[in-house]
C-alpha positions in Angstrom: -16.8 9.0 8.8 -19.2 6.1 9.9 -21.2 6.5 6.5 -17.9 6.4 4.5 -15.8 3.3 6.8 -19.6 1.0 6.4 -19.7 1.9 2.5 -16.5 0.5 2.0 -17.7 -2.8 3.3 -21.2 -2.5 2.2 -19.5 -2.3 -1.6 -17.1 -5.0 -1.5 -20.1 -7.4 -0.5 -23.0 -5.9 -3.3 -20.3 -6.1 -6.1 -19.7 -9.6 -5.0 -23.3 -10.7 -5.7 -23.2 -9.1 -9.3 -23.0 -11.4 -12.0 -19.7 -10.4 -13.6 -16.2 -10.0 -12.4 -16.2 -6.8 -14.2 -19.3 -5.6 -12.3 -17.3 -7.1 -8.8 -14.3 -5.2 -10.3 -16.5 -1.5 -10.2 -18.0 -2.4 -6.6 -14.4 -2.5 -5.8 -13.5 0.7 -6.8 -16.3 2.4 -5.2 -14.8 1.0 -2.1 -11.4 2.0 -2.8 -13.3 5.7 -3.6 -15.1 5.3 0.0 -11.9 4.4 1.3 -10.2 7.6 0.0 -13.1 9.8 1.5 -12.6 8.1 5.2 -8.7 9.3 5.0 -9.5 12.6 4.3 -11.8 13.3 6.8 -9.5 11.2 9.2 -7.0 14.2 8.6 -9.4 16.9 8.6 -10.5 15.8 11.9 -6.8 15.8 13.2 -6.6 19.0 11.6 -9.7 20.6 13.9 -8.8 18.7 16.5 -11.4 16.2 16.7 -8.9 13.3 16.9 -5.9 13.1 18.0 -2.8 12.9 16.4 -1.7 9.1 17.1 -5.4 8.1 16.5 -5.3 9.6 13.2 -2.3 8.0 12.3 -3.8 4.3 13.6 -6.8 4.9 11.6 -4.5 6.0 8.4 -2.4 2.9 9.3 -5.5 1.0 9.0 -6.8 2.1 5.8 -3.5 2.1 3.9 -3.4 -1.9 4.7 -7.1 -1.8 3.2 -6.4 -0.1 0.6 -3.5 -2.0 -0.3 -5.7 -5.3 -0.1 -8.3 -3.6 -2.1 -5.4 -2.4 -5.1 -4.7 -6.6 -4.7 -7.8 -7.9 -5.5 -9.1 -5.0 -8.2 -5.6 -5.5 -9.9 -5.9 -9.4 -9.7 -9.3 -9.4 -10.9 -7.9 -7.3 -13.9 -5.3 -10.0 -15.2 -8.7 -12.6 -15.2 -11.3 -10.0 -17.1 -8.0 -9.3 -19.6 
């Protein structure tokens, strides 16, 4: 879960020091994918009892606000590559 929450972070920043919008666009999207992978073991680990329940749903909280802000900036990164 560590690996997955610092990826998402760690590609936001190295697709911001690419050259193109479009290459910033991709980092992005490995980010939202990173993203995707923390909720899913955020549930399994509810699941096997590794969490609890209201953690889980703090840290899904969390991420759906990420993810949201991530859909933002991909999307208005779209209208200026178009």
């Amino acid at each position: 879960m560590r690996h997955a929450a610092v990826s998402i972070a760690s590609n936001i920043a190295e697709g911001k020091g690419r050259k193109s919008r479009k290459e910033f666009q991709q980092f992005l999207f490995h980010a939202r994918g990173s993203l995707l992978e923390l909720q899913t073991q955020t549930m399994i680990a509810s699941r096997w009892n590794y969490i609890s329940e209201e953690r889980a749903k703090l840290l899904l909280d969390q991420a759906a606000r990420i993810g949201r802000s991530l859909t933002g900036l991909i999307n208005s990164l779209s209208q200026t590559i178009a």
